[in-house]
C-alpha positions in Angstrom: -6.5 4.9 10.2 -5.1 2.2 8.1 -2.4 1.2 4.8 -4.0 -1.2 2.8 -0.5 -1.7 0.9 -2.7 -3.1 -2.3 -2.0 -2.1 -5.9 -3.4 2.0 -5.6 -5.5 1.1 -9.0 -7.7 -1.6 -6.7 -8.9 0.9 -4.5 -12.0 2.8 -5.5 -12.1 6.9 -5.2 -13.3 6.9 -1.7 -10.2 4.4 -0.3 -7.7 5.7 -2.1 -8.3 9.5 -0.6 -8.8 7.7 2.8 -5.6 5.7 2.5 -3.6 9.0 1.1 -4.9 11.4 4.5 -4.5 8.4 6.5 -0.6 8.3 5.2 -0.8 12.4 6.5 -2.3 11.4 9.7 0.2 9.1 10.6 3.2 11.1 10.0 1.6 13.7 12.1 0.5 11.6 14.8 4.5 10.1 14.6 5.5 14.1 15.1 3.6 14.5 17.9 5.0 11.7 19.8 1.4 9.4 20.1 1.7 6.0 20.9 0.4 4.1 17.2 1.1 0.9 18.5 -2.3 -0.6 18.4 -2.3 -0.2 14.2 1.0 -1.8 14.7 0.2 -4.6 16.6 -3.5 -5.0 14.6 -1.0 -4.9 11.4 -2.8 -1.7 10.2 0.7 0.4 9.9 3.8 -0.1 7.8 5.7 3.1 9.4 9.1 2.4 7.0 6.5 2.2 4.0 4.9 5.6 4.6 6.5 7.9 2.5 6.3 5.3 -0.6 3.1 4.3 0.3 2.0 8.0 -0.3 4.6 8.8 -3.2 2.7 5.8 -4.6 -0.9 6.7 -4.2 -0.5 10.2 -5.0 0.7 9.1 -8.7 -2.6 7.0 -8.8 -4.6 10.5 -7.7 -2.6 11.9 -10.7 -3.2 9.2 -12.9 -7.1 9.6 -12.6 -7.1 13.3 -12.9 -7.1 14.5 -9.2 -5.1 17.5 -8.1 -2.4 16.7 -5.8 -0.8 19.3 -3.5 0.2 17.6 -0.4 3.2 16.2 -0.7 5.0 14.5 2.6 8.1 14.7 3.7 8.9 12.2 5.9 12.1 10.0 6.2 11.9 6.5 8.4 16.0 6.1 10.0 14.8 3.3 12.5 14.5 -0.2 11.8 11.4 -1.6 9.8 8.4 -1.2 11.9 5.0 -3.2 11.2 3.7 -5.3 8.8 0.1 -5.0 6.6 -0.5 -8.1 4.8 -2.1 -7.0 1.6 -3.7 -10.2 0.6 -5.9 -9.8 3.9 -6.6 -6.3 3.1 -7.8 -6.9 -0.3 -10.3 -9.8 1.3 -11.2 -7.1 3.9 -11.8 -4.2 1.2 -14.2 -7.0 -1.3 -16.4 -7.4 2.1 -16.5 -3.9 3.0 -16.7 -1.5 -0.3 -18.8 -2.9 -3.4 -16.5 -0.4 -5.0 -13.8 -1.7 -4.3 -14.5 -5.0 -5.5 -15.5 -4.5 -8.8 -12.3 -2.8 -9.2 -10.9 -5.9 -8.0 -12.4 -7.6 -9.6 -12.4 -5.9 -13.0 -8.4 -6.4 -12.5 -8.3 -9.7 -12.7 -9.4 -10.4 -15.5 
């Protein structure tokens, strides 16, 4: 499980489902009371972001013509907790997904 906190129109079909059940999977994981704090210490987890992370890619599902029906409902009261550095996720993302990177790449110019 991971945010990649990139611009939702960089991700290709595959990460940008991933990164929207991932956003699920975390809030569920926080409800059950499990320890995340190995994606928080490997900067993998932005627990304040999480609800806007997922408001955000579910308007980029829209946007492209998915369905959907899974909204979250999940309000952060603590202080900010971890930090994903999206410049190192967009390097990771270029080496891992060919997808990915031509969409990438395609943004730029």
């Amino acid at each position: 499980m991971r945010m990649w906190m990139v611009d939702p129109k960089l991700l290709c079909r595959k990460h940008l489902l991933g990164e929207h059940v991932e956003c699920h999977m975390f809030v569920g994981t926080f409800k059950r009371g499990t320890s995340l704090q190995g994606y928080l210490d490997n900067k993998l987890l932005e627990a304040h972001n999480l609800q806007a992370r997922h408001d955000l890619l579910a308007l980029e599902l829209k946007a492209r013509g998915y369905k959907h029906k899974s909204p979250l409902d999940f309000v952060w009261d603590k202080t900010p907790m971890g930090t994903v550095n999206p410049a190192t996720s967009l390097d990771d993302l270029k080496k891992r997904c060919s997808s990915c990177k031509k969409r990438i790449e395609d943004n730029r110019r």
